[in-house]
Structure formats: structure tokens, C-alpha cells
N, C-alpha and C positions, 0 to 999 in steps of 0.2 A: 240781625234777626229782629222785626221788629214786628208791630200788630196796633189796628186802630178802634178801639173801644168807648162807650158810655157806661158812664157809671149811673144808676137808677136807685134810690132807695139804699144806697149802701153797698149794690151789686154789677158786676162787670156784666155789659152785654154787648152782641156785635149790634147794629142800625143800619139803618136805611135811613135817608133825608127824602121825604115826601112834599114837598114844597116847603113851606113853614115851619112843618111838624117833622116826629121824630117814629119813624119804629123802630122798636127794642125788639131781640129777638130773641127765642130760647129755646132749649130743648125740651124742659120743663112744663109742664101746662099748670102754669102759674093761676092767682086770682086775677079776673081780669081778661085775662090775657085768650084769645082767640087762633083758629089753626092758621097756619101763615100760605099767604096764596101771593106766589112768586108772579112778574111780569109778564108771563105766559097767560093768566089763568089758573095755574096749578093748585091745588089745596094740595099743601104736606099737610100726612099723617103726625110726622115727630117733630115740628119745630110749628113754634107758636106764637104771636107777634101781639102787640099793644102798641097806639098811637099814643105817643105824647108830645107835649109840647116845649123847650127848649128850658124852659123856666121849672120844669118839674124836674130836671136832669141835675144830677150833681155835678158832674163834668161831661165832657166831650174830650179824647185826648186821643195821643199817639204817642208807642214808648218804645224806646229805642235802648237795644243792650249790646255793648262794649266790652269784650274783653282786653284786660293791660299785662301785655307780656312784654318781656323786656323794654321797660317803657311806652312803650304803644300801645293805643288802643286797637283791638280789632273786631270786626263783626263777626257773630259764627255763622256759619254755611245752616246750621241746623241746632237747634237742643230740642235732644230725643231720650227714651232710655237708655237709647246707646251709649249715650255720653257719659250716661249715669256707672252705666255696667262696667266700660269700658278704663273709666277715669281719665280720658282722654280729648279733647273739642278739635274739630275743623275750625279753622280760622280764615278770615279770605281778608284780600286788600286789592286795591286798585292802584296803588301805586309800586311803580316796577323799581325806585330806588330803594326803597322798604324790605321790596323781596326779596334783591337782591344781598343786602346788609344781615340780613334774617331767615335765609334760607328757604322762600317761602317757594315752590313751584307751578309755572303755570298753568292753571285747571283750562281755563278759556281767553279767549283775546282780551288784554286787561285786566283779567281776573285771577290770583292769584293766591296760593293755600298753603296751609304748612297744618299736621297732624301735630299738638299739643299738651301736655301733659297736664293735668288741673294744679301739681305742683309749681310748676312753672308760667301758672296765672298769680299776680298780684293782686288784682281786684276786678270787681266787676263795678261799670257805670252803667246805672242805671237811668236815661232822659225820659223823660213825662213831658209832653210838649202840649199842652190845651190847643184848644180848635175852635175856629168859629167863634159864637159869642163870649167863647171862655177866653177868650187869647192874652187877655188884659192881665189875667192872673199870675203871666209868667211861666219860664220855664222851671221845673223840677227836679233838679239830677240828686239821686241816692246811690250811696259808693257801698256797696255791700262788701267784705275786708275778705280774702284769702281764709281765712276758717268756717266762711257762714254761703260759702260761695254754690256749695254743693248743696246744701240744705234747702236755700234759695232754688236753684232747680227742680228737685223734689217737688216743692210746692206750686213754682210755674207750671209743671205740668202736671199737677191734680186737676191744675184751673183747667184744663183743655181738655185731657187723654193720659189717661197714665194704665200701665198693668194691675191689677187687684193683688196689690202684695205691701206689707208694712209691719214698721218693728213695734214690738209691745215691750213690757214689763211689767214683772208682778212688784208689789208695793205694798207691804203689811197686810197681805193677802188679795189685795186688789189689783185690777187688771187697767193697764195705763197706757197709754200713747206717750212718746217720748221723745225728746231731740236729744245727738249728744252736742257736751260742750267740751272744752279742751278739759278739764278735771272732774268733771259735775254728770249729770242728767237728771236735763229739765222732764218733771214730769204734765202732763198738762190736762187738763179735766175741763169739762162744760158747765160743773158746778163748783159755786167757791167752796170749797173745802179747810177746813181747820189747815193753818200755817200757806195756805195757798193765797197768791196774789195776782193781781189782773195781770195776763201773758203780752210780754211784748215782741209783735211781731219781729221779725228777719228783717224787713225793712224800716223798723221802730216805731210803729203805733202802738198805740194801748187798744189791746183788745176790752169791749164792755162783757164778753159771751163766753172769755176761755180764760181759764185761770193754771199760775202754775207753781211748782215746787222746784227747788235744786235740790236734791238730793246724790250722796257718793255712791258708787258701786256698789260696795260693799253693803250699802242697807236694802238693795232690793232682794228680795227672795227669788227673783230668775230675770231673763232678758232673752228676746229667740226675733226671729222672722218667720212672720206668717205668710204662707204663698194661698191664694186658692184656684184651685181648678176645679175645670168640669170633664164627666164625659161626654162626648160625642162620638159616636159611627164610633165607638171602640179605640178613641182616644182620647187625650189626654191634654187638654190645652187650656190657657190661661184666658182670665178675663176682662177686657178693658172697659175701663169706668170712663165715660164720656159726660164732660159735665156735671159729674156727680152721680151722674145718672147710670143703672147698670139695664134693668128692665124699663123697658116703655113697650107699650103695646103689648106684651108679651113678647118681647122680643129680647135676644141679649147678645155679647158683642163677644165672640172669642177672638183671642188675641195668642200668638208664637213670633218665634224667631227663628224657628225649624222649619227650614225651606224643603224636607221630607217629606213632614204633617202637612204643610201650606202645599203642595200638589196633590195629597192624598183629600184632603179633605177639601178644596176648594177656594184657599183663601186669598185677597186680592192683594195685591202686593203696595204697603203707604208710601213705600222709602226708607231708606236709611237701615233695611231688613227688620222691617214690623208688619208683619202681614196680620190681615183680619178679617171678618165672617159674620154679620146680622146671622141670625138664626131663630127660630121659633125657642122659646122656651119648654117648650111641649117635650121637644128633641132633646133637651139634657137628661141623662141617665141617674147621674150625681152630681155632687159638690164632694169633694176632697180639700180640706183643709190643714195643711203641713206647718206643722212646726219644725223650726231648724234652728240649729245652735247658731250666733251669730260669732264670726272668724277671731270680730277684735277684742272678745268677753271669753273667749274658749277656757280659757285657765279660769279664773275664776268662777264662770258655772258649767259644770259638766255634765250638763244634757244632753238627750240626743233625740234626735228625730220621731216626733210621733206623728201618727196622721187618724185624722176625724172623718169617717165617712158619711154624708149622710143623702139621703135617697129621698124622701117627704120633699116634692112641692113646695111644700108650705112651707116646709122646714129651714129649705135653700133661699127661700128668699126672703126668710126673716134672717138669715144669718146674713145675706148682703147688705140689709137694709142697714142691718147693724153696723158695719161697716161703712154705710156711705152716714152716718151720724158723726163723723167727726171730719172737719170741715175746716180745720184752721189753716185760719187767714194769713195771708204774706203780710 
């Protein structure tokens, strides 16, 4: 699975090569930045483009991700929620002595799969291959280790499309964004905080914007998942964050895996059973915000499930806003 990007300012975007120059593209209506009119003609509404030139870009690249199961690398068919949900990756290979040694079965002519367990991933390779006038810089591979593997995903797909759902914790009364670690959890904040230090990313930079704490179980005051949905037409569905971005235009993205709801209400089918829905923002009823005990903390805090309703407009989209404010970086 791979995908080809610039980086601008510090930020991934897709491009277009316009002769010389560069357009960066976004969902975003950045500063600068103008609505983007595709080689038809077209003015899009939601995607919004800025020319630059090759020298104002931090890179140009393309990156490529390997999983290593029983010694082998392999590419995945897909990373989706599903994967996440499931704890499970499609794998594929092209080569039929592989498949054979490794059980894998054939999907298409040449092409070749086996359903894999995340325990039975060693690591994940990550290649960063520069492009164009960056090429001189060299290849990049980052081996992300068997415990950090999943986490890594998580945040690959914030960068794109993910469901509107993530764990907190409370922390000497305060409310926290968290990773876990094999004995610990990192707590992680936008401001440096007393005993807090600069957050190092899953792929090992030093963040300058996120700071963070280790702290044991035992000292937070709770831990839960928070899901949010809305309603629509008299249900109940989830919301996908696209680019960070939940509202544009007035618009917002419901998101299921209930192929019930997804004929009831219209939704278009992405793959890998994640069906979706633009819709007017006018059209949600609510926001429902669920707190739930998390499975691997049950014993030591015993909460249970509450949920927030709230109806206000305004209300609803200050509490997503809230929500797309944390932001950290791979």
C-alpha cells in the first residue's frame, strides 16, 4: 500500500506537476490558497489548490509500507478500520513460491493473499523514496517494532479518513489524549505542562507543538472511549473526519459498517465495508457523545457507559471542533 505526497510548510499534500511549478492541494481553505478547477474546467467547492514552485517544497516523495511476517515482507491489500477493528491485515505477494511455503491463496492471476494476525506481524518497513529534484537526498526506510505497529495505523489514517472516535483520560482532574505503552501511558498535551516533555513521534521525531508525560495506570483518575454520532432520518451513525476536517460548507460526512443503515439511508459503498454519506449539516437532529469503559482497563476502573446529548447547532460543532484540535503528528 503505498501513496505519493509533498510536503509544504511542514504539511503532507497531494500535487499536480504543472509544468515547472507545483500545485498542493487541500481540503482545507488554507491562506493563500484558491478553489481548485480540475482539467475540465471544473471549480470544486471542497478542495482548494496553491501554485508553488519546487524550492518552496520540503520534499516530493513516495512511501511505501511492508509488512514482515514470518521473515517476509509483504504489502497490504488495504489499511482500513477494518484492520484496526478486526486485529487482522490482508497481505498479498506476487510471488507463487512464497505462497506456496506460507499458505497464502490465490485472489487474481499472480496475485496472491493470506488473512494475518497483527500478532504474527514482526514489524512494519516503512520506505520514503524522494522524487524529482529531491532524489539526491536518498532513500528513507523507518522500521516501526511490533508494539507501536498499531498505533502507527491509528494515525496513518487520521492523516486521510478515520471514524470520529478516540480514547481519553482523566489526569489529576484533567482531560487527556493518550497512547498506551507496554507498562506506562503517555499522556500528551499542546501545551508544555509542568513534568511534560517534547512528544516523540511513532516514527521518532521530536515534536516542537506536543508535549508529553509517562504516567502508571494507577495515577489517572479514569480512562474510556469516546464514540460520537449523529442523528439522521431517525438514526444513528458515525462520523468520518476527512482530513481533519469534519464540516466544510456545511456539509458533514456520516460514516457505518452497518450495511442495514447503509440501504436505509443511502450510503455509498468505499470498500472494505465502510460505507458513507455528505450531507447538509442542517439535516442532523443531534450529536451523541458515548463514553465507554475501555475492555483492557475494566478492572481497574469501573465505569460504565454514559452518553451526552446535545441538540444546539452551535453546540455540535463546537464540540467537533474540539475534537479536530488534536492533531498529533506521526
Amino acid at each position: 500500500m503505498g501513496k505519493t505526497y509533498c510536503i509544504y510548510k511542514g504539511k503532507k499534500y497531494s500535487y499536480n506537476i504543472e509544468g515547472e511549478m507545483i500545485r498542493i492541494i487541500s481540503d482545507e481553505d488554507e491562506e493563500s490558497f484558491e478553489n481548485y478547477i480540475d482539467l475540465m474546467g471544473n471549480v470544486a467547492e471542497d478542495l482548494f489548490s496553491k501554485l508553488v514552485s519546487p524550492d518552496e517544497l520540503d520534499i516530493i516523495c513516495s512511501e511505501e509500507h511492508e509488512f514482515k511476517y514470518r521473515g517476509e515482507y509483504f504489502i497490504p491489500r488495504a489499511i482500513s478500520q477494518k484492520v484496526l477493528k478486526e486485529n487482522k491485515i490482508l497481505l498479498a505477494t506476487d510471488s507463487e513460491k512464497v505462497a506456496k511455503e506460507l499458505d497464502f491463496i490465490m485472489a487474481e492471476q499472480f496475485v496472491f493473499e493470506k488473512e494475518v494476525s497483527f500478532e504474527d506481524i514482526t514489524e512494519l518497513l516503512i520506505t520514503r523514496k524522494p522524487l524529482f529534484e529531491f532524489e539526491d537526498r536518498g532513500i528513507e526506510k523507518i522500521i516501526i517494532p511490533q508494539n507501536k505497529i498499531k498505533r502507527y495505523i491509528e494515525k496513518y489514517l487520521e492523516e486521510d479518513a478515520h471514524e470520529m472516535i478516540r480514547r481519553y483520560c482523566i489526569y489529576e482532574g484533567k482531560k487527556y489524549y493518550f497512547e498506551p505503552l507496554e507498562e506506562k501511558i503517555e499522556i500528551i498535551s499542546d501545551n508544555n505542562e509542568k513534568d511534560f516533555k517534547n512528544y516523540v513521534t511513532v516514527t521518532g521525531k521530536v515534536s516542537d507543538d506536543f508535549f508529553s508525560k509517562l504516567v502508571a495506570v494507577g495515577e489517572l483518575d479514569d480512562i474510556y472511549l469516546e464514540r460520537y454520532e449523529v442523528k439522521y432520518k431517525n438514526r444513528y451513525v458515525g462520523l468520518l473526519v476527512i482530513n481533519q476536517e469534519v464540516i466544510r460548507k456545511n456539509k458533514i460526512v456520516l460514516y457505518t459498517q452497518n450495511e442495514k443503515v447503509t440501504k436505509e439511508l443511502g450510503l455509498m459503498d468505499e470498500g472494505y465495508h465502510d460505507f458513507v454519506k455528505e450531507v447538509n449539516f442542517d439535516d442532523i437532529k443531534e450529536l451523541v457523545i458515548t463514553r465507554e469503559p475501555l475492555e483492557e482497563y475494566k478492572e481497574k476502573f469501573k465505569n460504565i457507559d454514559t452518553k451526552k446529548v446535545v441538540k444546539s447547532k452551535g453546540e455540535i460543532k463546537e464540540y467537533i471542533r474540539e475534537y479536530l484540535k488534536i492533531e498529533v503528528p506521526m
